[in-house]
C-alpha positions in Angstrom: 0.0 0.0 0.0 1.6 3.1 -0.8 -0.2 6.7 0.5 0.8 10.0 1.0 1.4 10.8 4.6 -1.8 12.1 5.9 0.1 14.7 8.8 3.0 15.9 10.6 2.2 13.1 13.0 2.3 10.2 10.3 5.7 11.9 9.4 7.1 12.3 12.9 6.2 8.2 13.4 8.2 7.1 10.1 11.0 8.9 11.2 11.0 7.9 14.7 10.6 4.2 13.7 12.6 4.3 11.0 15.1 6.0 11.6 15.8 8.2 9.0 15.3 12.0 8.8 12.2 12.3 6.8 10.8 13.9 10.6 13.7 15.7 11.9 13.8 19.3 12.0 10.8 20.0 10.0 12.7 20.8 6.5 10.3 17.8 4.8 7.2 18.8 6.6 8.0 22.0 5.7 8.6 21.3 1.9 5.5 19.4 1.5 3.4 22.2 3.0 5.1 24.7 0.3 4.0 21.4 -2.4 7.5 21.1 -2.8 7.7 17.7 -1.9 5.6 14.9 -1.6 6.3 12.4 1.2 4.9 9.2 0.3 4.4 5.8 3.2 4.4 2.2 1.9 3.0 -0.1 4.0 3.0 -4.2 4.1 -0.6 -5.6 3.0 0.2 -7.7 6.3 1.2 -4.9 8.8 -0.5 -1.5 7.4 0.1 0.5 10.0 3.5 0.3 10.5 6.2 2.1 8.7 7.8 0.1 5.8 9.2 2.7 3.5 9.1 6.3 2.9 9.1 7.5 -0.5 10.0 11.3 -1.2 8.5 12.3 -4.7 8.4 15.1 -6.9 4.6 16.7 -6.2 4.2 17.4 -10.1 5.8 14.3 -12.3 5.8 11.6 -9.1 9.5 11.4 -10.3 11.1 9.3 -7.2 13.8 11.3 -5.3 14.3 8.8 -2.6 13.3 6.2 -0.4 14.5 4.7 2.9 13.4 2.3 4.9 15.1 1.0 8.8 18.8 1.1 9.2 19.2 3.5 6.0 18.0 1.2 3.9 17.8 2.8 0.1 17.8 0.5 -2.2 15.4 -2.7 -2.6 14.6 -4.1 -5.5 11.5 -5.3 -4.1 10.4 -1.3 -4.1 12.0 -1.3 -7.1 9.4 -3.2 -8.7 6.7 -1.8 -6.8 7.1 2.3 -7.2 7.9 1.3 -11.1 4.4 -0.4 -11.3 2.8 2.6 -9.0 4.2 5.0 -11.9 3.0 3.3 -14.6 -0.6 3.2 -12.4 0.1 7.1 -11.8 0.4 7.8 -15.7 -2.4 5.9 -16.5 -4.8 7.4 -14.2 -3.7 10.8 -15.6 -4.5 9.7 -19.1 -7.5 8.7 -18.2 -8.4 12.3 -16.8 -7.5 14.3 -19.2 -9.2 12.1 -21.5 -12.6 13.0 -19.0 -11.6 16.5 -19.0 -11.6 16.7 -23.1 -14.7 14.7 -22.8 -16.2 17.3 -20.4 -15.1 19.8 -22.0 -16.3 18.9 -25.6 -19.6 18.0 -23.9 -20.1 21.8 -22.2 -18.8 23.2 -25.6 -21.5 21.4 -27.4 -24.3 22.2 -24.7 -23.4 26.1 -25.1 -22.7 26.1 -28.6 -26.5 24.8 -29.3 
C-alpha cells in the first residue's frame, strides 16, 4: 500500500521508527506544505500500520527522489518493482483524466454552442 502521509504526526512516526530524517527538523514537513515535496508511506498488505518505506517524490511528475526504509536502507529491488508499477498506475490514471476532462469539456462546448 503506498499513500501519501496524511500529517505531521504520520511523518514524525516514520522517522521515529525508521530511523531516517524524513521527521527531523521540519525541512520535509515544511517542503511538502510549500508542495515542494511529496512524502509518500508504503506499508505491508500484512502490517498496514506500520512504517515500511518512505518515499519522497516530486509533487508534479511523481519522479522518485528517494526512499529509505530501517537502518538507511535505500535501495530494494522489491520497491523497485513496486514504485515502477505505481508509476505506470500514476500515468495511467492521468490519461485517463485528461481524456474525462476533453470529454467534459467537448460535452459543455457542445451544450453552449447549441
Amino acid at each position: 500500500e503506498i499513500k501519501v502521509a496524511k500529517d505531521t504526526k504520520e511523518i514524525i512516526k516514520e522517522s521515529e521508527v525508521l530511523g531516517h530524517c524524513v521527521g527531523r527538523g521540519g525541512g520535509y514537513i515544511n517542503s511538502m506544505a510549500e508542495g515542494k515535496t511529496l512524502i509518500l508511506t508504503i506499508r505491508k498488505k500484512t502490517a498496514p500500520s506500520t512504517p515500511y518505506f518512505t518515499v519522497e517524490v516530486d509533487p508534479i511528475t511523481f519522479a522518485v527522489r528517494q526512499y529509505e526504509s530501517k537502518n538507511r536502507l535505500r535501495k530494494s529491488d522489491e520497491i523497485e518493482k513496486f514504485l515502477t508499477s505505481w508509476k505506470k498506475h500514476i500515468a495511467k490514471m492521468s490519461v485517463q483524466s485528461k481524456k474525462l476532462t476533453k470529454v467534459r469539456r467537448d460535452d459543455y462546448e457542445h451544450r453552449i454552442a447549441n
